[in-house]
Each structure stands twice: as structure tokens, then as C-alpha cells.
PALUMKOL-843835 format. One record per residue (C-alpha): x, y, z. Coordinates in pm, 1 decimal. Each point is the difference from the previous one (the first is absolute). Layout:
// PALUMKOL-843835
{site {X, Y, Z}}
...
// end
This chain:
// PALUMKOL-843835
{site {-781.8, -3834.5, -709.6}}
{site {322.2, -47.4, 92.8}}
{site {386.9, 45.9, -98.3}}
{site {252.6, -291.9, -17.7}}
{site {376.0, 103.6, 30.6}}
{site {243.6, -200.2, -173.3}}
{site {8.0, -224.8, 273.8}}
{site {-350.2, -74.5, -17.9}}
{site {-65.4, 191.4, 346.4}}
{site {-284.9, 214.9, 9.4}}
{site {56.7, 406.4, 23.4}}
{site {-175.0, 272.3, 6.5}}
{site {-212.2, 116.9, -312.6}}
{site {257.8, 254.1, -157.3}}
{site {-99.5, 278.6, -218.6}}
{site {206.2, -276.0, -284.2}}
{site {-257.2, -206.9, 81.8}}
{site {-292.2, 200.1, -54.0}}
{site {115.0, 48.4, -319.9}}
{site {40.6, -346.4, -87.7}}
{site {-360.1, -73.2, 94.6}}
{site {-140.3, 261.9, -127.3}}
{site {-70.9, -140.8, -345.3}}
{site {-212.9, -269.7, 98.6}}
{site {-215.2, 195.8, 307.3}}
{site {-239.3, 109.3, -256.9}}
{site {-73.5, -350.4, -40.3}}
{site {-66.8, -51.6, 368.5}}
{site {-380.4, 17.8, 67.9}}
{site {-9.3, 206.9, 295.3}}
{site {-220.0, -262.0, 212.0}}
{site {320.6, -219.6, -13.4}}
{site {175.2, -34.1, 327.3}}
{site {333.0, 123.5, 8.0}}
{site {224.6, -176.9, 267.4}}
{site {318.1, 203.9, 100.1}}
{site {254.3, -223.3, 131.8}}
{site {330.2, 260.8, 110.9}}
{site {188.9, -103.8, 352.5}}
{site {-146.4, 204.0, 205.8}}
{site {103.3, -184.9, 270.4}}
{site {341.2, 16.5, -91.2}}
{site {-5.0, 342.3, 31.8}}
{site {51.8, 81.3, -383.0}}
{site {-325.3, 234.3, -9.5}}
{site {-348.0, 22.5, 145.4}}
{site {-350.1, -32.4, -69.1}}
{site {-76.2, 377.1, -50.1}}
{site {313.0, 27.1, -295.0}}
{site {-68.6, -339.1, -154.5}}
{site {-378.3, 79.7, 6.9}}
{site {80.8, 343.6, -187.2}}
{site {233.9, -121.7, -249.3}}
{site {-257.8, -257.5, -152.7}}
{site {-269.9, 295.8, -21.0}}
{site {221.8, 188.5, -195.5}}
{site {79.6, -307.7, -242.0}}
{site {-336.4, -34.8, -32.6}}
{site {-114.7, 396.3, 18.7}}
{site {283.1, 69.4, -306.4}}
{site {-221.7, -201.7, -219.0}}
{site {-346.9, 166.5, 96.9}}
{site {149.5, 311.5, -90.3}}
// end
């Protein structure tokens, strides 16, 4: 799960983009791996934020 800027850079997952998934997670058998791909090493966020803001894409769905 990832977000692509108009550049086609990789950013962190914004709450925009949570939204914008969020129609198709329910289809997402929770078994699937789910590969985050943000630039951590560039500094733009880290594990712990990038880890939370895919649980709550997927958590707003279990709901």
C-alpha cells in the first residue's frame, strides 16, 4: 500500500489516501500480504506512523 505523488515518488499514506483505498479493502482477504513501500529512509516518515496509518485503512472497514 502505497501513495504515488504526481511525480510518481512514493509518500507517505495520507489520510486522502486512506480514503481512496478504502473502497476496495473489503475486498482484500486479510491473509494477503500488504507491502508498505513510504521513504523511510529519506526521512519522510517511519515505520511506527506508516505501520499505523495502514491499520486504520484497513480497521475503518472492520468497523
Amino acid at each position: 500500500m502505497i501513495e504515488v505523488n504526481t511525480a510518481s515518488r512514493h509518500d507517505p499514506i495520507s489520510r486522502y489516501a486512506v480514503l481512496a483505498f478504502s473502497p476496495v479493502m473489503s475486498s482484500i482477504d486479510v491473509n494477503v500480504p500488504v507491502i508498505l513501500e513510504p521513504l523511510i529512509d529519506q526521512g519522510q516518515s517511519d515505520v511506527a506512523t506508516e505501520l499505523e496509518r495502514a491499520r486504520s485503512a484497513f480497521t475503518r472497514l472492520a468497523a
